[in-house]
N, CA and C of each residue as an Amber inpcrd file, in Angstrom:
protein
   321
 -98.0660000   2.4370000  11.9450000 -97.2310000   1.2670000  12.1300000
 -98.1230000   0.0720000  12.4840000 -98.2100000  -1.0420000  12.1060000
 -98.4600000  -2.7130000  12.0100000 -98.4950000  -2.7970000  13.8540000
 -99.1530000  -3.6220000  14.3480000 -99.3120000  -3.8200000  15.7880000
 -98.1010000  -4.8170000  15.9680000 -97.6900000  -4.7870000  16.9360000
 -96.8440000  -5.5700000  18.0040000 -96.7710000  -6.6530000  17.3600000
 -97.9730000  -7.3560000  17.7950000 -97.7510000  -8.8000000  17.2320000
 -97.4190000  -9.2910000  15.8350000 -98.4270000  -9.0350000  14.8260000
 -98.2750000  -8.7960000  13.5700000 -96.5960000  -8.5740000  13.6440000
 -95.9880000  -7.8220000  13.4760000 -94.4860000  -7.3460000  13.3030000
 -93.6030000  -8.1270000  13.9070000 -94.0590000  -8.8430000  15.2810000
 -93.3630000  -9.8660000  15.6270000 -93.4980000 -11.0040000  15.3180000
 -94.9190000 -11.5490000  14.6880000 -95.4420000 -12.6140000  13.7690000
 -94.2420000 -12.5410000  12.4960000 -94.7140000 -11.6730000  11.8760000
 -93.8960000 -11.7050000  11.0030000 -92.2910000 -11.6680000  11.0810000
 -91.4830000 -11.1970000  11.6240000 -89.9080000 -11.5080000  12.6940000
 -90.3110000 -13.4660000  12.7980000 -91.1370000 -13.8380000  13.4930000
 -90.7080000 -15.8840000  13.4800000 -90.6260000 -16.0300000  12.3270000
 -91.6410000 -15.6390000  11.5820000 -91.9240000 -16.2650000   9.8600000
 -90.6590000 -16.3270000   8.9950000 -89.8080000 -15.2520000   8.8000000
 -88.7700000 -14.7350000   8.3810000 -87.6010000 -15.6510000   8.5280000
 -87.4370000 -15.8480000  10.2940000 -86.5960000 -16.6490000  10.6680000
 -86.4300000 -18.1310000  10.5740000 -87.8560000 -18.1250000  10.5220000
 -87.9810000 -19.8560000  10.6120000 -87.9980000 -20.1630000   9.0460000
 -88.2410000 -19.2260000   8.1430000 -87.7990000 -19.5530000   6.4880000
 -86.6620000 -19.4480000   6.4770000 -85.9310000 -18.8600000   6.9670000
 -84.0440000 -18.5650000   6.8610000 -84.0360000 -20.2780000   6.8310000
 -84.2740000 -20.5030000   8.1960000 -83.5560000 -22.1390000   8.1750000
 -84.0630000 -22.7880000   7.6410000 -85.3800000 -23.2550000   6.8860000
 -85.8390000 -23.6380000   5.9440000 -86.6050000 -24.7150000   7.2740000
 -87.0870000 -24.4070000   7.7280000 -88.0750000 -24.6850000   8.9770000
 -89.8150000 -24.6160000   8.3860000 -90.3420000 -26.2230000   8.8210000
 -91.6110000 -25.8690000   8.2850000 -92.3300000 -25.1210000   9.7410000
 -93.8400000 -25.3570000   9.5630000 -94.1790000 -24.1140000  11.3860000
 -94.2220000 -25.5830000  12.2490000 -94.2740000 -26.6440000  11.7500000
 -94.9870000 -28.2690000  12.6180000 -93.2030000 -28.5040000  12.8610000
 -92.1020000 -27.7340000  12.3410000 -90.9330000 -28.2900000  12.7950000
 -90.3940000 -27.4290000  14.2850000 -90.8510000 -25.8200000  13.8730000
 -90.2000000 -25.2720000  14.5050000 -90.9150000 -25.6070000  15.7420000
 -92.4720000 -25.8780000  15.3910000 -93.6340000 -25.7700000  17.0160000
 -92.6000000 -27.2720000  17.8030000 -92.5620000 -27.5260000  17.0530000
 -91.7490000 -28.9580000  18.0110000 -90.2530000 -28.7880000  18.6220000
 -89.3370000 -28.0450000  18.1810000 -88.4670000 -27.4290000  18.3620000
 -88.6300000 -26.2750000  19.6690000 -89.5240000 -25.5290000  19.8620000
 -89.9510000 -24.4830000  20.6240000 -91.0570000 -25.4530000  21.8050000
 -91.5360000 -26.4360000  21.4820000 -92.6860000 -27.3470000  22.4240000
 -94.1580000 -27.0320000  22.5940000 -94.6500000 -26.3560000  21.0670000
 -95.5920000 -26.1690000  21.1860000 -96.4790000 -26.6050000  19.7880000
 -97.8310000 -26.5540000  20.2510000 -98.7000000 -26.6330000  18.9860000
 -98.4070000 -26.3000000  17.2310000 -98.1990000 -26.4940000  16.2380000
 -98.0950000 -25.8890000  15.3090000 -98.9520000 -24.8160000  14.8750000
-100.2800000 -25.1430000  15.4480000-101.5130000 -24.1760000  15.3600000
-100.6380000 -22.8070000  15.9510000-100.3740000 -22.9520000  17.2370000
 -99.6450000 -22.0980000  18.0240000 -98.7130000 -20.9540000  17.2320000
 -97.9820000 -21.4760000  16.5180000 -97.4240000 -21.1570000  15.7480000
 -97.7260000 -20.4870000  14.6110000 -98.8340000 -20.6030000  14.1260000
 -99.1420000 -20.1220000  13.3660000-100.2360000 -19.1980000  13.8250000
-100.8700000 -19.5920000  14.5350000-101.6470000 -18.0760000  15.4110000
-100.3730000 -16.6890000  15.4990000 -99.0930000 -17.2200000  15.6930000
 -98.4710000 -16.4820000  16.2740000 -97.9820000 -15.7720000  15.1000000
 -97.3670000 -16.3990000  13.6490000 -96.9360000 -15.8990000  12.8440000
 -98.2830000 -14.7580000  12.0270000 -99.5070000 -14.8750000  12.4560000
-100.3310000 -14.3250000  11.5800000-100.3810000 -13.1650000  12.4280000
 -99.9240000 -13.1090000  13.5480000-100.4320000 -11.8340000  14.5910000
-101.8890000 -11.9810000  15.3450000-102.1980000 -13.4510000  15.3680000
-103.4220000 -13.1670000  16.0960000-103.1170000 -13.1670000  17.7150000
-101.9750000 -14.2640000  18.0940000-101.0750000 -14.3490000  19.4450000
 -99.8880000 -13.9260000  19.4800000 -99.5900000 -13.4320000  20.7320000
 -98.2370000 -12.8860000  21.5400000 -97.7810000 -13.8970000  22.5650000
 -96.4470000 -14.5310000  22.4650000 -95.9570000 -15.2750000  22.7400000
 -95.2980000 -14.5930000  24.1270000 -95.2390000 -15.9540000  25.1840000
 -95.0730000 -15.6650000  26.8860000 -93.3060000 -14.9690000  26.2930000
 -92.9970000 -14.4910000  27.2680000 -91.6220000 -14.4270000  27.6200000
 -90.6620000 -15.5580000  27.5510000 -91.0930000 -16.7230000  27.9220000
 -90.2600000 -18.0050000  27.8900000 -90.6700000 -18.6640000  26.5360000
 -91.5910000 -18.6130000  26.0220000 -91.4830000 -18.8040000  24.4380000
 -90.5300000 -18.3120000  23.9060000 -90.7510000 -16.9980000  23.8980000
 -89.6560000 -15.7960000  23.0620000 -88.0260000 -16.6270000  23.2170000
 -87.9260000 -16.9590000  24.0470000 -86.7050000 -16.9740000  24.9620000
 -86.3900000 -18.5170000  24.5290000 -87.0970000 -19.1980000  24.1380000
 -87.2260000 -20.7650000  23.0350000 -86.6490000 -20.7270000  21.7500000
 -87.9740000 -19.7140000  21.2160000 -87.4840000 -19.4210000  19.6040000
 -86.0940000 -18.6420000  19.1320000 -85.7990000 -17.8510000  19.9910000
 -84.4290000 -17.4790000  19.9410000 -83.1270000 -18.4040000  19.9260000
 -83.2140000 -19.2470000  21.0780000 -82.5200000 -20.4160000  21.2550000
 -82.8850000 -21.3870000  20.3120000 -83.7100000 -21.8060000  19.7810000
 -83.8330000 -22.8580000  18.3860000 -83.4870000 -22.3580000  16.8970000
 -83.9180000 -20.5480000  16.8900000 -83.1310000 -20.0450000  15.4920000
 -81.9900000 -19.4880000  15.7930000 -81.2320000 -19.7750000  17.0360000
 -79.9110000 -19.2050000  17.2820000 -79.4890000 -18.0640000  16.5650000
 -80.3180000 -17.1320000  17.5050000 -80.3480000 -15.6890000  17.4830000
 -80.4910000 -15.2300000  19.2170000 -80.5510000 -13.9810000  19.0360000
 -80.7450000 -12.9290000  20.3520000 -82.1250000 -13.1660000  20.5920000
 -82.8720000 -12.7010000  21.8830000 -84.0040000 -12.2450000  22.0690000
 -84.5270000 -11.2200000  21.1630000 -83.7040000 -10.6430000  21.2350000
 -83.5170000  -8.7100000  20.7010000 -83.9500000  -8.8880000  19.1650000
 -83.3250000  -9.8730000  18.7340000 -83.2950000  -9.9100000  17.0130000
 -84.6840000 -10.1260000  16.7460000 -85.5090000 -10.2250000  17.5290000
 -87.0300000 -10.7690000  17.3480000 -87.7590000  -9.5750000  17.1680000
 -86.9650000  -8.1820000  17.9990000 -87.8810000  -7.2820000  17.9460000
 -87.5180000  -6.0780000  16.9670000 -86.3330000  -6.5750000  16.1380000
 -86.0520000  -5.4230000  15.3430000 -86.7030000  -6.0300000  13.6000000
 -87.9250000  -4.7090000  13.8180000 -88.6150000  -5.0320000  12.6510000
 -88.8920000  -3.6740000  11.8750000 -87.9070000  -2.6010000  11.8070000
 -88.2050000  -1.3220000  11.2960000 -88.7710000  -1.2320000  10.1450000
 -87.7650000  -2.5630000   9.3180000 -87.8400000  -2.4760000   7.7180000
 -89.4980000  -3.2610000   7.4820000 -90.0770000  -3.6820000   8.3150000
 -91.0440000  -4.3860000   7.7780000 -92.3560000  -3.1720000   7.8870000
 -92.1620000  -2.5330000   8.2620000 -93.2160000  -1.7550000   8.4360000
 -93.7160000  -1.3070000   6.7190000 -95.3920000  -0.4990000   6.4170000
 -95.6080000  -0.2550000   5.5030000 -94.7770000   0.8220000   4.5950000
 -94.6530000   0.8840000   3.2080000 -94.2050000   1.7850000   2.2660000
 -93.7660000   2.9680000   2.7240000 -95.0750000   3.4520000   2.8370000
 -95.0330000   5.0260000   3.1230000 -94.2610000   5.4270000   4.6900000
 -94.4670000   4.2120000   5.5440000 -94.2060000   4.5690000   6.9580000
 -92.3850000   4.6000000   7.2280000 -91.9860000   3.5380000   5.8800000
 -90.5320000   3.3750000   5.8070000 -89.4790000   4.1420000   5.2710000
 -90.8110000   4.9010000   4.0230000 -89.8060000   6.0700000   3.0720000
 -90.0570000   7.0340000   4.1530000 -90.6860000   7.8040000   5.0560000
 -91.0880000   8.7470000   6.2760000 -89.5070000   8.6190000   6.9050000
 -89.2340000   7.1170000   7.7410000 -88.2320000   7.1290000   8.8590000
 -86.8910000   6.9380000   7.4430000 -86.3480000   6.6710000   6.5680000
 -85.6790000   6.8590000   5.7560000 -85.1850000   8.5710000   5.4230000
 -86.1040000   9.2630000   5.1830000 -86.2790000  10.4610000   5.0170000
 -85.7030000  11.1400000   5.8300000 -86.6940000  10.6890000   7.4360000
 -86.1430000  11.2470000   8.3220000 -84.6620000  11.0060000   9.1040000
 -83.8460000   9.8550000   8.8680000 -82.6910000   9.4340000   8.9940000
 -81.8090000  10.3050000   8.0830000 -82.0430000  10.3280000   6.4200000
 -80.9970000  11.1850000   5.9430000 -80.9940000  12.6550000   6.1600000
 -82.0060000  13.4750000   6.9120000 -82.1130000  14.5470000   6.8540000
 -81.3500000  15.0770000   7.8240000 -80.9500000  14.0780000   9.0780000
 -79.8390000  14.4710000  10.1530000 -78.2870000  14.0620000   9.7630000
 -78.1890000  13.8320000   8.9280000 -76.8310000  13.1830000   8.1970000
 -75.8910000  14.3120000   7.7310000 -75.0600000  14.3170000   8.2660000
 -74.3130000  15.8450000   8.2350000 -73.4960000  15.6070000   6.0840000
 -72.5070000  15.7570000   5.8260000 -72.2560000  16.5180000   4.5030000
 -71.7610000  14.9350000   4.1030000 -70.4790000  14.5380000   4.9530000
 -69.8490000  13.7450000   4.3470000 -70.4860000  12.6210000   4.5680000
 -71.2320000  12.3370000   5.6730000 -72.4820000  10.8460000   5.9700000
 -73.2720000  11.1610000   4.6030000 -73.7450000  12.2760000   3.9670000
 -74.6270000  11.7960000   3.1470000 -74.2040000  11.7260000   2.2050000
 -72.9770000  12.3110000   1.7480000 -72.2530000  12.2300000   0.0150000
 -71.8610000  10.1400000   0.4450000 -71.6010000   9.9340000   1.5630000
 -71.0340000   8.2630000   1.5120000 -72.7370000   7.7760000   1.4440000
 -73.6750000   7.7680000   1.8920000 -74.9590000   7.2460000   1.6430000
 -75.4100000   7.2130000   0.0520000 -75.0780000   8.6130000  -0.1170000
 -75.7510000   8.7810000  -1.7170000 -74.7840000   7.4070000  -2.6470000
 -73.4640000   7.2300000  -2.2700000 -72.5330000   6.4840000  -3.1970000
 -72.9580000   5.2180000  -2.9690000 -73.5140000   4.4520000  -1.5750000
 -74.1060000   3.5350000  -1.3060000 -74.8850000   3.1200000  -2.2370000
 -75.6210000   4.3530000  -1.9780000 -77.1500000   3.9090000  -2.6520000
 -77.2540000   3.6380000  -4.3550000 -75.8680000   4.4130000  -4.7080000
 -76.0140000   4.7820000  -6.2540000 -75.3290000   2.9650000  -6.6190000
 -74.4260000   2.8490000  -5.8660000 -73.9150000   1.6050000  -6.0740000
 -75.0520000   0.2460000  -5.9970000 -75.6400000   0.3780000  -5.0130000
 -77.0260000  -1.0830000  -5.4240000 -77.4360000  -0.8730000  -5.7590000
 -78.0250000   0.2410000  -6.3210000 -79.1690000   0.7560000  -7.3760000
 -78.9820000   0.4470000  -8.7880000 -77.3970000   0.3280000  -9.3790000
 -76.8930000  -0.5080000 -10.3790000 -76.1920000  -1.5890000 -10.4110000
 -76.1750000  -2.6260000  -9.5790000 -76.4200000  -3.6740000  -9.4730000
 -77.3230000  -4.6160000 -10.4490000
């Protein structure tokens, strides 16, 4: 799995493209450097607690939403916890998953 930061770098990046946020808008929005910002989106920095607690409040989201990054993780590490999710899925969870899946898959 991708380190902490990195994964949470990538969680601002995400968000701050949702709103169509450049990084010199959001750093001003949050009260900091744009550099800052972008240290932060690359994973080289980890942002204080009261940052966190900024960027949430400027992309009007949770704290929490910052740290859910399962899906970003690599290929192999995602088809693994995928795998391992349908394999506890009792008869009728997985006949409704399989119909899920068959349905966006032809899309």
């Amino acid at each position: 799995m991708s380190s902490l930061k990195i994964l949470f770098g990538r969680k601002i990046k995400e968000y701050r493209k949702r709103k169509n946020l450049t990084q010199a808008q959001l750093a001003e929005m949050v009260c900091v450097d744009d550099k800052h910002i972008s240290c932060i989106e690359s994973g080289k920095n980890f942002p204080s607690s009261d940052l966190i607690e900024r960027f949430a409040t400027s992309l009007n989201i949770e704290p929490k939403d910052l740290f859910e990054f399962d899906y970003l993780e690599d290929y192999d590490n995602l088809k693994s916890n995928i795998i391992s999710m349908l394999d506890k899925l009792n008869q009728n969870d997985l006949t409704l998953t399989h119909k899920y899946i068959r349905t966006f898959l032809l899309k």
